[in-house]
C-alpha positions as CSV (number, residue, x, y, z in Angstrom):
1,X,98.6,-32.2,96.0
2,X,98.8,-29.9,93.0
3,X,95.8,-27.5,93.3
4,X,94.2,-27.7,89.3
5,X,93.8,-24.2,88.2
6,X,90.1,-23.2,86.6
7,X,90.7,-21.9,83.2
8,X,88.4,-18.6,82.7
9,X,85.2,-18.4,80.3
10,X,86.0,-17.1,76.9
11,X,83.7,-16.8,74.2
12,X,85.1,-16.5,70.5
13,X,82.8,-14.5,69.2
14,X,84.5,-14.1,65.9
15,X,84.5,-17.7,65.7
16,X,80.9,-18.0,66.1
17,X,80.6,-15.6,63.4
18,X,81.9,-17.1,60.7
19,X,80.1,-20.4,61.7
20,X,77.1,-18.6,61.5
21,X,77.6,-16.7,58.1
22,X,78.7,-20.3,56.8
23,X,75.1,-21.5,57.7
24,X,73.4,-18.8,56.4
25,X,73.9,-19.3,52.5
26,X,72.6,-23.0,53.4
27,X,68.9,-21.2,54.5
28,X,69.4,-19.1,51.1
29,X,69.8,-22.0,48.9
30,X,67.1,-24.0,50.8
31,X,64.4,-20.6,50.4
32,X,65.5,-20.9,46.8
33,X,64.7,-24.5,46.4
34,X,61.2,-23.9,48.3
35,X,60.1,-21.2,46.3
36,X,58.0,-21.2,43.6
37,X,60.0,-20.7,39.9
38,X,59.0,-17.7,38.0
39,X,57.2,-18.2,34.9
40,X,58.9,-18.3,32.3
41,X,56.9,-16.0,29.8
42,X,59.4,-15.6,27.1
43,X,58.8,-19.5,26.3
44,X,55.6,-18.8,26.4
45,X,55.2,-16.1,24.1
46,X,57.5,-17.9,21.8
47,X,55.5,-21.3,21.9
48,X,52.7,-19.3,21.0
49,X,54.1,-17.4,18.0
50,X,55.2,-20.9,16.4
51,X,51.7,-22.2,16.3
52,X,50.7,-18.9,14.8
53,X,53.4,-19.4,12.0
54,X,52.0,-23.4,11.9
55,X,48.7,-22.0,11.7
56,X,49.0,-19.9,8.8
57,X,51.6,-22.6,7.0
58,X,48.8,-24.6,7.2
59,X,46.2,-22.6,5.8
60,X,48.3,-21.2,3.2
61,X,48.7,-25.2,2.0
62,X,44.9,-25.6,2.4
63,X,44.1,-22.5,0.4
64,X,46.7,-23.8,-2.4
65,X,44.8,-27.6,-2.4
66,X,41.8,-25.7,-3.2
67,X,43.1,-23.7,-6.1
68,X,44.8,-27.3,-7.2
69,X,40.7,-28.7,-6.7
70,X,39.8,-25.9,-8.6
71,X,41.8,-26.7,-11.7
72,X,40.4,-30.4,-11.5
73,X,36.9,-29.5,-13.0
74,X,36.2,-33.2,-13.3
75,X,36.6,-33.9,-9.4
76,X,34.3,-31.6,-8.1
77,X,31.8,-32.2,-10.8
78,X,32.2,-35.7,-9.6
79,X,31.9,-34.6,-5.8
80,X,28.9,-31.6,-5.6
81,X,27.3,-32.3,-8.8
82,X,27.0,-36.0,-9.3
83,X,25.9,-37.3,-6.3
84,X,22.6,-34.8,-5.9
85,X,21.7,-35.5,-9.5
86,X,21.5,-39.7,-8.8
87,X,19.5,-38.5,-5.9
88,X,16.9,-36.4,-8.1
89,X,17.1,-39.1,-10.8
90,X,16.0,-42.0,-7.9
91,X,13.4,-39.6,-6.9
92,X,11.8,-39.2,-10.2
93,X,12.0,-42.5,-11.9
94,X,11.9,-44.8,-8.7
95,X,8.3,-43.0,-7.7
96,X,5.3,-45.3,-6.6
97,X,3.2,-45.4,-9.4
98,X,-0.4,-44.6,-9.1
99,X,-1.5,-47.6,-11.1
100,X,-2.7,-50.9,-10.1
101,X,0.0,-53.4,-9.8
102,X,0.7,-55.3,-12.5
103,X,-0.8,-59.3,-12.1
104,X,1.8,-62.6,-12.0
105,X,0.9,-64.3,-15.1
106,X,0.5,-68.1,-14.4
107,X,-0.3,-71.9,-15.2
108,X,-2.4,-73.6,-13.1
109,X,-2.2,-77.8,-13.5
110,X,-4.8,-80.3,-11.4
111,X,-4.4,-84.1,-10.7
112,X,-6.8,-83.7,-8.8
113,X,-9.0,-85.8,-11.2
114,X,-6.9,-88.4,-11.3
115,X,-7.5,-91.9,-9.2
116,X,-6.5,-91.3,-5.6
117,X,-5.8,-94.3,-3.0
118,X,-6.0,-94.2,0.5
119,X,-3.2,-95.6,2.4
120,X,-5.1,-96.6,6.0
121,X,-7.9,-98.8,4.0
122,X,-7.0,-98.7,0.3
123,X,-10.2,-97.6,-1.1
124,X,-10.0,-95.6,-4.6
125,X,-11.1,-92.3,-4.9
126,X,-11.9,-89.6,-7.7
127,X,-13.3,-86.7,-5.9
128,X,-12.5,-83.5,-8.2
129,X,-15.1,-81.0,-6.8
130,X,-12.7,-77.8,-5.9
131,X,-11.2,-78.1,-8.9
132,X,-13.1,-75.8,-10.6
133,X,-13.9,-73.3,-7.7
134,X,-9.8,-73.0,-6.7
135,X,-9.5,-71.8,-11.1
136,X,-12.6,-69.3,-10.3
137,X,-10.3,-68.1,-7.5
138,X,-7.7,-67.4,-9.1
139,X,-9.3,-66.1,-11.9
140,X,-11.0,-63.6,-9.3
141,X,-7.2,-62.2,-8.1
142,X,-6.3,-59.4,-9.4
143,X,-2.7,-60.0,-8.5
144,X,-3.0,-62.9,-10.4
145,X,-3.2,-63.5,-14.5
146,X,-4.2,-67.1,-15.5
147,X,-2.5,-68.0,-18.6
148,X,-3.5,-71.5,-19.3
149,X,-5.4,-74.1,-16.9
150,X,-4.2,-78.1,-17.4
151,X,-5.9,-80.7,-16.5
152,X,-3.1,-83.3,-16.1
153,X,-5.7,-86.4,-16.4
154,X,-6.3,-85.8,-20.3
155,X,-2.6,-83.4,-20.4
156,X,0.0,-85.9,-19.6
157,X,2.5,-83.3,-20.6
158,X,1.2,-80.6,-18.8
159,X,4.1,-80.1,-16.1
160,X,6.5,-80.2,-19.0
161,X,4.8,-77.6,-21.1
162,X,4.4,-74.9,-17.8
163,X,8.7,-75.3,-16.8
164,X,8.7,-74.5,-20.8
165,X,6.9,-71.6,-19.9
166,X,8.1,-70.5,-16.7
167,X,12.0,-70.7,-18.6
168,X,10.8,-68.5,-22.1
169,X,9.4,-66.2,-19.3
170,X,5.9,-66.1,-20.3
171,X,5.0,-67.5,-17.2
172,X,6.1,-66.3,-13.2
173,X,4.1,-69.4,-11.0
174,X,3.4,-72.6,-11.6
175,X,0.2,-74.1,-9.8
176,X,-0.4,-77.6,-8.9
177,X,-3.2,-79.4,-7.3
178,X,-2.0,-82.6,-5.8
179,X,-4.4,-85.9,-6.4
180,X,-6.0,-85.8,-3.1
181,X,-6.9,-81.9,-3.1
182,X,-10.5,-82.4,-2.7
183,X,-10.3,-85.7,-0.2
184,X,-8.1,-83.6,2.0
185,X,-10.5,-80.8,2.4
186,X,-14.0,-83.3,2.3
187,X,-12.2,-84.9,5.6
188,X,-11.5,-81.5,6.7
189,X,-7.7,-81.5,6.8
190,X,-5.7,-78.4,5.0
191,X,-5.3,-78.8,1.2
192,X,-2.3,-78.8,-0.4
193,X,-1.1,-76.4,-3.9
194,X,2.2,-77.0,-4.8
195,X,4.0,-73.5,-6.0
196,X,6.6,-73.4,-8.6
197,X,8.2,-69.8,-8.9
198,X,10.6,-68.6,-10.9
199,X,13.4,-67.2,-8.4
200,X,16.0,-66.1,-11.3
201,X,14.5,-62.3,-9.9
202,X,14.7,-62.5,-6.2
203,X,13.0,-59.1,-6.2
204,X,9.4,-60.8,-7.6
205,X,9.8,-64.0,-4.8
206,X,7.7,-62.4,-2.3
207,X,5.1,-60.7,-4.6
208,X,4.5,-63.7,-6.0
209,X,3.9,-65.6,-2.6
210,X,1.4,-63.0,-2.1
211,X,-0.3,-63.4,-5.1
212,X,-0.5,-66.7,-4.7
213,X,-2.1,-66.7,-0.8
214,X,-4.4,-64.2,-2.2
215,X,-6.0,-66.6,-4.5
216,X,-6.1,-69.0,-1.7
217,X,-7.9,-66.1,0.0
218,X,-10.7,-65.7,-2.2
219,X,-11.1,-69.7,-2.5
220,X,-11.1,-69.9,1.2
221,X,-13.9,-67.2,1.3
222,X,-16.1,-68.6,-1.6
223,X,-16.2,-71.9,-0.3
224,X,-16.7,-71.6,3.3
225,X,-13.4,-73.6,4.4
226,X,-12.0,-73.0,7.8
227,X,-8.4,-72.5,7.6
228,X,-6.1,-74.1,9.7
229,X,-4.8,-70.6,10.8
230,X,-5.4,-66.9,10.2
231,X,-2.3,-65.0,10.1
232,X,-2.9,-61.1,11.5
233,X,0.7,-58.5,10.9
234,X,1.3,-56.2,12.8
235,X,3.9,-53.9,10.3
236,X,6.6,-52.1,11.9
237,X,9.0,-49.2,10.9
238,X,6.8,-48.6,7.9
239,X,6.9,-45.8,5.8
240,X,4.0,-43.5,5.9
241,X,2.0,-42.9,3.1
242,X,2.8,-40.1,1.1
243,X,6.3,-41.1,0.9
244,X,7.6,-43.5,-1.8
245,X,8.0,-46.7,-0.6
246,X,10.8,-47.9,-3.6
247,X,12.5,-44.2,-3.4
248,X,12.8,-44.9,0.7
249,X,13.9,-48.6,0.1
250,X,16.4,-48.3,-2.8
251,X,18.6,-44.8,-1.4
252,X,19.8,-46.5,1.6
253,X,22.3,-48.2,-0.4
254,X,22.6,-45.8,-3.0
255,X,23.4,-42.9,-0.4
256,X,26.7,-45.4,1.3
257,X,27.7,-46.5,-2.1
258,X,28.1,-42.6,-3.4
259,X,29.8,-41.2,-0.2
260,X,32.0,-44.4,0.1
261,X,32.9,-44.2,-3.5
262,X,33.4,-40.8,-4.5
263,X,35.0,-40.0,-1.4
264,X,37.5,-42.9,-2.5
265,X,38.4,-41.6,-5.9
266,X,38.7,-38.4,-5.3
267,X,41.5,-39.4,-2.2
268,X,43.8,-41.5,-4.3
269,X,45.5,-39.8,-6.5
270,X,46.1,-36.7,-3.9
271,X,49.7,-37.5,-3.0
272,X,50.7,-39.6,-6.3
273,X,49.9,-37.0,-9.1
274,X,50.9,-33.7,-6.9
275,X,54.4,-32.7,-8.0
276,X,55.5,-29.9,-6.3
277,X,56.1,-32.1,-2.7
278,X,59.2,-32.2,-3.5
279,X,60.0,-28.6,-3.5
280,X,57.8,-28.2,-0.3
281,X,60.1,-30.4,1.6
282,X,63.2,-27.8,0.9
283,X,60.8,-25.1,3.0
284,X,59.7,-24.9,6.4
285,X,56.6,-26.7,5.5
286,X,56.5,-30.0,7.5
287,X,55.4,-33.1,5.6
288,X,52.5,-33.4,8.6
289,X,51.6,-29.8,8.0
290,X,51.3,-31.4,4.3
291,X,49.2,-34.2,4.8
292,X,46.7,-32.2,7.3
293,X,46.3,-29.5,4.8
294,X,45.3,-32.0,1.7
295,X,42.7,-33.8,4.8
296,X,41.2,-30.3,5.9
297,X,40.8,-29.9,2.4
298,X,39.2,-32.8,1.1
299,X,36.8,-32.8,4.6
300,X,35.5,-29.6,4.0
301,X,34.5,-30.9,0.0
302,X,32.8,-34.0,1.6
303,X,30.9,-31.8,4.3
304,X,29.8,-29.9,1.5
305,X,29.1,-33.6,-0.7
306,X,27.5,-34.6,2.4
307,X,24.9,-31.3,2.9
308,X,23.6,-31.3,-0.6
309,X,23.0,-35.0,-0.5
310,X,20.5,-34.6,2.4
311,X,19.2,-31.2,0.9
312,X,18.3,-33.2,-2.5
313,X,17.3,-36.4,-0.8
314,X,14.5,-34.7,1.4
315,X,13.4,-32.2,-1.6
316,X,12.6,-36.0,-3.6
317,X,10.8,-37.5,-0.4
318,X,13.5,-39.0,1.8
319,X,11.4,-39.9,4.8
320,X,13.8,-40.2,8.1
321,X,12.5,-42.1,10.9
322,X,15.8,-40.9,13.2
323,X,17.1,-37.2,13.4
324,X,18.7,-35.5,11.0
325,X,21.8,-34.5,12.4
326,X,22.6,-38.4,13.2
327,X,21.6,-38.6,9.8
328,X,24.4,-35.8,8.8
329,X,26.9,-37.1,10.6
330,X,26.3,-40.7,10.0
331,X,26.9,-40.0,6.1
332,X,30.2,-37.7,7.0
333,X,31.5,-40.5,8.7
334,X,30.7,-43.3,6.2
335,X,32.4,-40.5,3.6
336,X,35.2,-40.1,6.1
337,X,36.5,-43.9,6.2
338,X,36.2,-43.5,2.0
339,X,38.9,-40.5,2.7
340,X,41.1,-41.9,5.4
341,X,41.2,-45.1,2.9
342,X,42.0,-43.3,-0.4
343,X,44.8,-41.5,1.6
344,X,46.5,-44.8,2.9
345,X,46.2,-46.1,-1.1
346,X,47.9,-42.9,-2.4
347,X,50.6,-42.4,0.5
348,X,51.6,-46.2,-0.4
349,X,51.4,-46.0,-4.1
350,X,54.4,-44.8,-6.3
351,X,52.5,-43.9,-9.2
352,X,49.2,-43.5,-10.6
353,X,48.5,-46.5,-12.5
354,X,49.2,-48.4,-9.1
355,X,47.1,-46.3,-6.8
356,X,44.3,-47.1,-9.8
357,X,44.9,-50.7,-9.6
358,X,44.9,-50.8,-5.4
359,X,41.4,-48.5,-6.1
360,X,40.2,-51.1,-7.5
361,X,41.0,-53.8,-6.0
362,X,39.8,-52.2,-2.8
363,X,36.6,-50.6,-3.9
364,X,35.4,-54.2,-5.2
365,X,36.4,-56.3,-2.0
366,X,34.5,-53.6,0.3
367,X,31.4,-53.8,-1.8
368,X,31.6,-57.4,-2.3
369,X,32.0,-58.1,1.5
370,X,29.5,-55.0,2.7
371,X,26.9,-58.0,3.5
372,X,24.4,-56.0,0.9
373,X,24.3,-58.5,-2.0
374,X,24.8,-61.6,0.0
375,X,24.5,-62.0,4.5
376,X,27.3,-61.4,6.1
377,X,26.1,-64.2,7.9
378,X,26.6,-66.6,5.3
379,X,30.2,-66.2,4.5
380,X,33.1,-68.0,5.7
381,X,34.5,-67.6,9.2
382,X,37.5,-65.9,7.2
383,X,35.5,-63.6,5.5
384,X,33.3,-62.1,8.4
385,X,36.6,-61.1,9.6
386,X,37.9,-59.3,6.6
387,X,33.9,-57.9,6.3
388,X,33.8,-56.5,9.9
389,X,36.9,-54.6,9.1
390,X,36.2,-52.7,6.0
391,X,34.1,-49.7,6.6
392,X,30.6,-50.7,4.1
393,X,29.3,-53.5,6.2
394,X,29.1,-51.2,9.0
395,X,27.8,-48.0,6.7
396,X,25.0,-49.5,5.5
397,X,23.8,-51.3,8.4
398,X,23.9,-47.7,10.8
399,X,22.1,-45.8,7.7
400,X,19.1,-48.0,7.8
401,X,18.9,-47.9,11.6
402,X,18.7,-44.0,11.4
403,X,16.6,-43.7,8.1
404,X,14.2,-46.9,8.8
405,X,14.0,-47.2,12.2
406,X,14.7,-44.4,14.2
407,X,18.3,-45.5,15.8
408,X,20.6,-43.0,17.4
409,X,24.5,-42.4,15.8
410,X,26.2,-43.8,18.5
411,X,26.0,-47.6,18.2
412,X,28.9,-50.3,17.3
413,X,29.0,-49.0,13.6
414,X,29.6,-45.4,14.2
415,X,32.5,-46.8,16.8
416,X,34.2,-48.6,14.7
417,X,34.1,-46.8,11.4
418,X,35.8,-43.7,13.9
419,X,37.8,-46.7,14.6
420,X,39.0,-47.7,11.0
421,X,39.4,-44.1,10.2
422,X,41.2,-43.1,13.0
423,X,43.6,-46.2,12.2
424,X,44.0,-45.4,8.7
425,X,44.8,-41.5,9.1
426,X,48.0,-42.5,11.9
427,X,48.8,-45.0,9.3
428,X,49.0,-42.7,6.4
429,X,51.0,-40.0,8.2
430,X,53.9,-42.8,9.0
431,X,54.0,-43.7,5.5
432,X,53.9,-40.2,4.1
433,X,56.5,-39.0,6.9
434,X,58.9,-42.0,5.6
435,X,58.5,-41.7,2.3
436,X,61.5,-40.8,0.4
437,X,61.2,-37.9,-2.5
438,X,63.9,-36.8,-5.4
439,X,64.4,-33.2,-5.6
């Protein structure tokens, strides 16, 4: 047999070597990978340098929409002036006056003289003996004026002749005895007076109820009558005294109806009337940067609208049952939505006379719908919908929380009117961003 013959051992050490630099680059890259980039601090720098030159674009555009306010002396006097004078004038003719309130002039008719039949056995009855004391009663009320007292047995006409009256305006109540006045109150049941009031004024409704149950008052008193019940208020969210009750009542919706409004007219004509956008869009300026100046702008004039407002409402006797920074910032936000809506109706309109019309239009739907004049309550399904969305059915309802009753700013109102304006300013930059000019 062929003996196999061992090979010897040798190591090719130059071999190994060049595997072994091969896989060293490999470690490299992977210590690159693992390692932490460097900062870049150039990009930095240079991010930080563009907002700079943003920065000063933008205030260079908001120094120029002031100078353009300041040639429009008919705006501001419309936004600083205006509005602080309304208040004064509220304050000084809207005053509670220190005389005694003026009486409800009224007709008081009785059948109570007249034959009356009772229905379980009827017998006939003629009983007329609080008659006389009910007219002493009313004659007693101050709140009350007696103008003529009918006694329907020999005045046949009488009804006719008080509507005659209560429609020429002489007269504010009609008062009626029924037949069986004085048999309900012999048997000891509650008497009956029929009250006939003229609601053409909706503001005299009430005072003339209580003139009315103050006669019943005094007639209840003089005659020793046990009423069937005593009712005992308990007032709530009052106004204290020395404070003017109509002043207090009355500025709520004069205060949302002046920030609203002004803040609307002066907003739409901003982008329709300006000429030189044009020629802006041919520099650097950005039509954003455009827009944002002409908003800074205009929301530093209503925080200034907004300040004197409160300053001229408390110096005339604004009593504020909240705080007065909710009561600041409730305002600045009612004002805000005004702003944020005038800029959609400019940024959409192509020339003045359409951005008027849209004004319009706008500004008489929102107070229409604002749930002041009539409930929102009462409206169509439809129009609850359309009502919730514009901003015065929410700004009138979160001033009189604050002002009347001591509610904090944050609340469903305030949410949504951010909500409507925050709507209204991303929609106005997409239509000013599209909108097409001619150099």
């Amino acid at each position: 047999m062929a003996k196999l013959k061992k090979k010897p051992l040798t190591l090719n050490f130059k071999k190994f070597k060049d595997k072994i630099s091969k896989i060293k680059p490999n470690f490299e890259t992977l210590k690159n990978k693992i390692s932490k980039p460097k900062p870049n601090f150039k990009k930095y720098i240079k991010n930080i340098s563009n907002l700079k030159i943003n920065a000063l674009r933008i205030l260079k555009q908001v120094i120029k929409e002031f100078r353009l306010l300041w040639t429009d002396k008919f705006n501001l006097l419309l936004a600083i002036v205006i509005p602080p004078l309304i208040i004064v004038m509220l304050g000084f003719t809207m005053t509670d006056a220190p005389s005694e309130t003026q009486s409800i002039p009224c007709m008081l008719i009785s059948y109570d003289s007249n034959t009356f039949i009772n229905q379980n056995n009827f017998t006939e009855s003629k009983l007329d003996n609080y008659t006389m004391p009910y007219v002493e009663a009313v004659n007693k009320s101050s709140m009350l004026e007696l103008v003529r007292f009918y006694n329907a047995t020999e005045e046949i006409y009488a009804m006719e002749a008080a509507r005659n009256a209560l429609i020429s305006g002489e007269i504010k109540v009609i008062l009626s005895l029924p037949v069986d006045f004085t048999e309900l109150l012999e048997w000891g049941l509650p008497g009956l007076i029929d009250c006939v009031l003229d609601a053409s004024n909706i503001q005299y409704i009430q005072q003339s109820l209580n003139s009315v149950y103050d006669s019943i008052k005094i007639f209840v008193n003089d005659n020793n009558l046990t009423p069937q019940f005593q009712l005992q208020g308990f007032e709530e969210f009052t106004i204290p005294e020395g404070y003017s009750n109509n002043f207090n009542s009355s500025i709520v919706m004069a205060l949302s109806f002046m920030v609203f409004g002004i803040a609307l007219v002066l907003s739409i004509l901003v982008i329709v009337q300006e000429k030189p956008i044009a020629r802006l869009l041919l520099t650097p300026v950005k039509r954003s940067e455009i827009l944002l100046s002409k908003y800074i702008t205009y929301t530093l004039v209503l925080v200034l609208q907004v300040a004197l407002l409160v300053i001229s409402g408390l110096s005339m006797g604004l009593y504020i049952a909240g705080t007065l920074p909710d009561l600041f910032f409730a305002l600045f936000m009612i004002g805000f939505s005004g702003l944020t809506m005038g800029f959609f109706i400019s940024s959409q309109s192509k020339t003045k006379t359409q951005a008027n019309q849209l004004f319009l239009a706008v500004f008489l739907v929102a107070v229409l719908l604002s749930g002041i004049f009539i409930p929102i309550e009462n409206m169509p399904s439809y129009l609850q919908v359309i009502a919730y969305i514009l901003p015065l059915s929410h700004g009138d309802p979160l001033l009189r929380g604050i002002i009347q009753k001591g509610q904090i700013i944050l609340g469903l109102h305030f949410i949504w009117l951010l909500v409507i304006s925050i709507v209204l300013v991303i929609i106005s930059f997409v239509i000013f961003k599209r909108r097409k000019y001619e150099v």
